[in-house]
C-alpha positions, 0 to 999 in steps of 0.5 A: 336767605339767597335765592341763587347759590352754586347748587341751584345755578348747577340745577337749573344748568343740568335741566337746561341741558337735559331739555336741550339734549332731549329736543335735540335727540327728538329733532334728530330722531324726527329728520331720520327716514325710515329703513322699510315698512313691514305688514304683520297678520296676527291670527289664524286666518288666511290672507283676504286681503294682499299685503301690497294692498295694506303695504300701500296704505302704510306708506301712503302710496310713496314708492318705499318707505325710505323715502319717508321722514319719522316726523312726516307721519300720522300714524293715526291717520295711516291706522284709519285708513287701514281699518277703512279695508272692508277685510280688516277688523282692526290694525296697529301701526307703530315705528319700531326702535330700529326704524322699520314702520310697522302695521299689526293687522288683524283681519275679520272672520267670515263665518257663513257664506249667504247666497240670496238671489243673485248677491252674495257676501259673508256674515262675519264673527260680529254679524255684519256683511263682509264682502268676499275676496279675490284673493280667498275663499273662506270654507264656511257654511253656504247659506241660502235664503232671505237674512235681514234686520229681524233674523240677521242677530238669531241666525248670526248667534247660531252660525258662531256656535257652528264656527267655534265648534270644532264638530260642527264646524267639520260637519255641516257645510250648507243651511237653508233657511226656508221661507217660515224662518226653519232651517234646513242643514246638510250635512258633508259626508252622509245623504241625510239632511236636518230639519233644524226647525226655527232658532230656538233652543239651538244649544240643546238640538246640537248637543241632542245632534252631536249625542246621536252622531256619535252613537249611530256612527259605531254602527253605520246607521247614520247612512239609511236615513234621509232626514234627522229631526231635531226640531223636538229638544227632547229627542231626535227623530229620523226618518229613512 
């Protein structure tokens, strides 16, 4: 049996050239520069961060991105240095087809601005701290009073059932954490404020609050009390 006939050589020949064109292609595709670069923020958040300021870590601090090679590029790297910002959640970095070096940023979401003495800072959707920005403020409940490692998880749980709802997230603009670990919130278009009690059952007290809410408003009620209890899971107390 021969190991080499016609339709093996042509077979070896076509895989030498298809490897040979498939280096060549990436070589030239390599030595190529690229077009621009291009800063994309996804998701409904303003701009905590400039643009020129991510723009500057994606091209590494080079003048443009035309003075850049395909095969000068760490996109890893570019990506970590991105995600270093202490606005960014997480971005993406790729090279389009036509050449234009992209970053998808998705930036974080402040959720609660505390105030504690003399600092203050946000506490994110995960519960971290997030520092603020010169380039936006973020309309958020402003919290103040003492948050650590022993309150930090409860208060952070309720300050996303407040963001992701679209009432409550409206309505209550300030809390106040009292040195007994109770809340007290305040609420943007009436006098009266919540006594909230401590961070148990928070689910129930809101539907309790935002089922009062809606009752008392029909008959303007909700403008002679001075405190709204909701400490009780069982009823809503108020006082005037």
């Amino acid at each position: 049996m021969k190991i080499f006939n016609w339709t093996n050589i042509r077979l070896v020949f076509i895989l030498g050239l298809v490897v040979f064109l498939y280096s060549f292609a990436q070589h030239r595709n390599g030595d190529r520069k690229l077009t621009k670069s291009e800063v994309i923020f996804v998701g409904e958040n303003k701009l905590f961060v400039k643009p020129e300021t991510v723009n500057k870590l994606l091209i590494e601090n080079k003048r443009d991105a035309s003075s850049i090679r395909k095969d000068e590029l760490d996109l890893n790297k570019i990506e970590k240095s991105i995600d270093t910002q202490e606005m960014v959640e997480k971005s993406d970095v790729f090279v389009s087809i036509d050449g234009v070096l992209k970053a998808r940023v998705k930036q974080r979401t402040p959720i609660a601005r505390i105030y504690d003495g003399g600092t203050s800072f946000y506490i994110d959707y995960e519960g971290n701290k997030m520092p603020l920005s010169d380039n936006f403020t973020a309309r958020v409940p402003l919290v103040s009073g003492t948050i650590n490692k022993k309150n930090n998880e409860d208060l952070a749980a309720l300050f996303r059932t407040i963001y992701d709802d679209a009432f409550l997230k409206k309505n209550i603009i300030a809390i106040e954490i009292m040195p007994n670990g109770s809340l007290k919130m305040f609420n943007r278009n009436y006098n009266y404020f919540i006594d909230f009690g401590r961070t148990m059952n928070v689910d129930q007290k809101f539907r309790n609050y935002k089922a009062f809410f809606q009752k008392a408003v029909l008959d303007s009620s909700l403008y002679k009390y001075n405190k709204i209890d909701l400490r009780f899971t069982e009823q809503v107390v108020c006082t005037k």
